[in-house]
C-alpha positions, 0 to 999 in steps of 0.5 A: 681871156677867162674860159668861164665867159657867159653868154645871156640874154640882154634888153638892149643895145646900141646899133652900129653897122659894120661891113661883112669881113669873113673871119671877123666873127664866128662861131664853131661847135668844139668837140673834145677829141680831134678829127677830119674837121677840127683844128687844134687853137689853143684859148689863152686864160688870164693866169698864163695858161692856155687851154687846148680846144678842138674846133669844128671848121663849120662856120654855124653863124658868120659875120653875116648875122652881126647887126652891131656890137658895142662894150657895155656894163652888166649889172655888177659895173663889169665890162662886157660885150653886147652884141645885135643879130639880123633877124636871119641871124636871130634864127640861127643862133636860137637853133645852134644855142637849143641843139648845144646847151651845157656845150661848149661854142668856139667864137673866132674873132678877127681869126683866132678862138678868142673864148668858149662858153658853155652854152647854158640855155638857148639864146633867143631874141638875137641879142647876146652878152658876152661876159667874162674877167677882161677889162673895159679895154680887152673888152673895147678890142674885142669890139674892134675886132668883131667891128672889123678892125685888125687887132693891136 
């Protein structure tokens, strides 16, 4: 999975109710130097190498804000993940996304830090888009994964 993934606003998405799954879906804050509270996961990138990431053990937003999540495509024709927030959820991430801007957020899916974009603006609406070089089939993994279902 490509390191430069983006997350942004979206218009839309489709709804699918999951059950809550601790572990499926969260998101940490990363810091750049280990300590007490960060364990060290290394984030694969698409050309072999792998990234060593310092992640914070605070869940800041748990599978308990998911609504839904489906794979999509963006403007450009390129798969991408489309996720739906409860409104509690909703809150949640407008707060984490203001206090993190031009940071780096950890997104553990099924266990495993799976990206970390850069935090570019604050993330309103409880509606976010996760973009990124994978394929519609890493992308309909992902889903399965944050839907749930134990990876292949």
């Amino acid at each position: 999975m490509n390191t430069k993934i983006l997350v942004s606003i979206i218009l839309s998405v489709a709804h699918v109710t999951f059950a809550e799954d601790p572990g499926r879906f969260e998101i940490h804050a990363i810091s750049g130097v280990p300590s007490a509270s960060t364990t060290e996961q290394w984030l694969p990138g698409r050309d072999g190498t792998s990234e060593k990431i310092f992640v914070d053990s605070t869940v800041l937003l748990g599978p308990d804000s998911l609504r839904s999540a489906e794979v999509a495509f963006d403007r450009k024709g390129h798969p991408c993940i489309n996720i739906d927030l409860t409104d509690a959820g909703s809150k949640k991430l407008a707060a984490i996304t203001a206090d993190n801007v031009n940071k780096r957020l950890g997104f553990i899916i099924a266990g495993k830090l799976r990206m970390a974009p850069v935090v570019r603006e604050p993330i309103t609406g409880g509606k976010l888009q996760i973009t990124g070089t994978f394929t519609p089939e890493e992308a309909a993994e992902i889903v399965d994964m944050v839907r749930g279902k134990e990876p292949q």
